[in-house]
N, C-alpha and C positions, 0 to 999 in steps of 0.2 A: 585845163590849160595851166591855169595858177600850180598843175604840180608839177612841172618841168622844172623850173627854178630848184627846186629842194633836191629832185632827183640829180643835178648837175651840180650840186656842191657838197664839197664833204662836209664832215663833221668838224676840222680844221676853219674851213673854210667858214661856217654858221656860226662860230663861235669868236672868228674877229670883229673887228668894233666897224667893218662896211655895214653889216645886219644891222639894225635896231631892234631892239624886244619886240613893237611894236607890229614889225614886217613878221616877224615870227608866228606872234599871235594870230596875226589877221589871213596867215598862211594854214595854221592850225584850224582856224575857224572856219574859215572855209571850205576846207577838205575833211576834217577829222570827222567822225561820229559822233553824234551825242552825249553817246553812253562812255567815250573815251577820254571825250572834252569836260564831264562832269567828273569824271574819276578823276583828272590830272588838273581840277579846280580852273580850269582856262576856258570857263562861260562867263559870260557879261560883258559889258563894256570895256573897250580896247585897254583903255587908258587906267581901267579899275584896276584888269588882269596885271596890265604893268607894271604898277607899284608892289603890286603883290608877289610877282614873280622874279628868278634872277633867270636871268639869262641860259646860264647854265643846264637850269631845268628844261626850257622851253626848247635847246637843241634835243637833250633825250628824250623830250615828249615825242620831237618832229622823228627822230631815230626812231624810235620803240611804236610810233604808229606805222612808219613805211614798211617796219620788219614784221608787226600784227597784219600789217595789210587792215587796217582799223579804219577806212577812209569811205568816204559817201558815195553811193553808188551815181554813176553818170546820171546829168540826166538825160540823155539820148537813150538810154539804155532804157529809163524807166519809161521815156513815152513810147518804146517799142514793145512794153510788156504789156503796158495798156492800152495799146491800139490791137494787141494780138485777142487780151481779154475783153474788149467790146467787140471784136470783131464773133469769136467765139459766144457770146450772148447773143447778141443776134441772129447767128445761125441756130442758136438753141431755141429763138424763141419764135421763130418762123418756121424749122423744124419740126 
C-alpha cells in the first residue's frame, strides 16, 4: 500500500520541498530490495541515510527502482507460496 503514493507523483512532483528526504527514505525502505538499498547506500537509520544523502539522489533512487521493478515481494504473496509448499509436503509425506 505505501507504494501508491510514489506511483501518483511524478518526478516533479518528489522533488519539491512538500516531500521530505526523510518520507523518501522510509518509502525506499520499505519497499526496495536489499540488494538495491545497499547498492544506492540508503540502509540504516532514517536520520543517518539523511544527512548523508541529497535529495536529488533519493527521487532517482525511487525512479530507477519502479523502472528495475527492484521492489519486495508482497507479502500475501509470499504466505501463499508457503501455504502452497506445506500443503505439498504434506501430501508428500502421507503419500
Amino acid at each position: 500500500m505505501s507504494q501508491e503514493p510514489v506511483r501518483q507523483c511524478g518526478a516533479e512532483q518528489r522533488r519539491s520541498d512538500d516531500l521530505l528526504k526523510k518520507d523518501l527514505i522510509n518509502v525506499l525502505q520499505d519497499n526496495a530490495a536489499h540488494s538495491f538499498l545497499n547498492e544506492h547506500r540508503l540502509l540504516g537509520n532514517i536520520k543517518n541515510v539523511a544527512k548523508t544523502t541529497k535529495k536529488d539522489q533519493l527521487v532517482d533512487a525511487i525512479s530507477s527502482c519502479l523502472s528495475a521493478k527492484c521492489l519486495k515481494p508482497r507479502r500475501r504473496y509470499l504466505e501463499e507460496v508457503k501455504a502452497v509448499k506445506t500443503d505439498e509436503d504434506q501430501s508428500r509425506s502421507c503419500g
